[in-house]
C-alpha positions as CSV (number, residue, x, y, z in Angstrom):
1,X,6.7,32.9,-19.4
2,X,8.1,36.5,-18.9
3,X,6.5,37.0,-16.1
4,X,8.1,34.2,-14.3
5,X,11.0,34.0,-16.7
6,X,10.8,30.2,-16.9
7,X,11.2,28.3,-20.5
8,X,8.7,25.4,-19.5
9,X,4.5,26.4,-20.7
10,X,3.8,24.3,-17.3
11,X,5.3,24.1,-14.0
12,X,4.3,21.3,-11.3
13,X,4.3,22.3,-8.0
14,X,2.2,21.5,-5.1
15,X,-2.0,21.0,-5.3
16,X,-3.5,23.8,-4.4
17,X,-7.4,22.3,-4.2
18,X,-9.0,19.1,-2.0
19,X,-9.6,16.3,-3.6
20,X,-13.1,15.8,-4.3
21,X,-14.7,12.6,-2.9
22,X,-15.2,11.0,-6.7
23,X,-11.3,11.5,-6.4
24,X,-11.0,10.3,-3.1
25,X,-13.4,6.7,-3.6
26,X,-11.7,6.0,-6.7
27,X,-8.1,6.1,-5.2
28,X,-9.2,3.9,-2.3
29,X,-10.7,1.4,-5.1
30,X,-7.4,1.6,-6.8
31,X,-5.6,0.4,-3.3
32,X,-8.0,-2.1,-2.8
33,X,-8.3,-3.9,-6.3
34,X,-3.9,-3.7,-6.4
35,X,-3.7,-5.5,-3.0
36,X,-6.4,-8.0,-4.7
37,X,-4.5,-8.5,-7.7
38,X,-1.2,-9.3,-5.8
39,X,-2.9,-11.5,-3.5
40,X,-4.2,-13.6,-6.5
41,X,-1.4,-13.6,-7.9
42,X,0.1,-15.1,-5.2
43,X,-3.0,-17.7,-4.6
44,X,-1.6,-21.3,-5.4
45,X,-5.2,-22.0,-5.5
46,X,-6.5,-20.1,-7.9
47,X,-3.3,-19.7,-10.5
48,X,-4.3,-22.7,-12.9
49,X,-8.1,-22.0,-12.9
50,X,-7.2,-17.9,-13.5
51,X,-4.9,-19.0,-16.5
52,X,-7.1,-21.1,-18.2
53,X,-10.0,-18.5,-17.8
54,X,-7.5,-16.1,-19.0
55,X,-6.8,-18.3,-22.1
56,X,-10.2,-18.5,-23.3
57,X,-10.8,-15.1,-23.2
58,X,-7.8,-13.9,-24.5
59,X,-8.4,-13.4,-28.7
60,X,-12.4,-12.5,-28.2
61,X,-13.5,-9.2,-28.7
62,X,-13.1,-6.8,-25.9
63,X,-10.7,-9.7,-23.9
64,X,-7.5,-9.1,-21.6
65,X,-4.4,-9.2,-23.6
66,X,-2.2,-10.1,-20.5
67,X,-2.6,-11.5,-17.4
68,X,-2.3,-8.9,-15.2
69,X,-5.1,-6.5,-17.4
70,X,-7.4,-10.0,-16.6
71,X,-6.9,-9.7,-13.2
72,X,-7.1,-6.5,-12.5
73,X,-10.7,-6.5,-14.6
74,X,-11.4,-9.6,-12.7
75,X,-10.8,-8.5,-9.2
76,X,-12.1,-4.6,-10.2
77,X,-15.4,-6.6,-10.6
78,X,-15.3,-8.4,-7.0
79,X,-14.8,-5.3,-6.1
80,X,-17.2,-3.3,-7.1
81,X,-20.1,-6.3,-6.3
82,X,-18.4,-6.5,-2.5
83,X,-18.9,-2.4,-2.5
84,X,-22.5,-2.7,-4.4
């Protein structure tokens, strides 16, 4: 801090390291599994059969406590088995 004479213990500023390609594959599943999850969310098809799935798991142990966590674990999943 004195030698900058800034009041902050951490200042952002721009990376100065590549990301690594564990960094790099997990941002490019992120992208894929959010354009899934809006895309079912969006499927008229699939809406009733996604709720009730999402209703029965819902109080178990370990479940989705909203929609949005189910779909995302759901379509994670499809995913990772299309990538396997």
């Amino acid at each position: 801090m004195k030698a900058t004479g800034l009041k902050y213990t951490s200042v952002h500023g721009e990376r100065t390291t590549q990301p690594s390609t564990k960094e790099l594959k997990a941002r490019e599943r992120f992208s894929a599994v959010a354009a899934m999850v809006t895309a079912r969310r969006a499927d008229l098809t699939k809406i009733v059969a996604d709720q009730q799935a999402f209703l029965a798991q819902k109080d178990t142990a370990g479940g989705a406590k909203t929609m949005r966590a189910y779909l995302w674990r759901v379509c994670g999943q499809e995913y990772d088995q299309q990538q396997g």
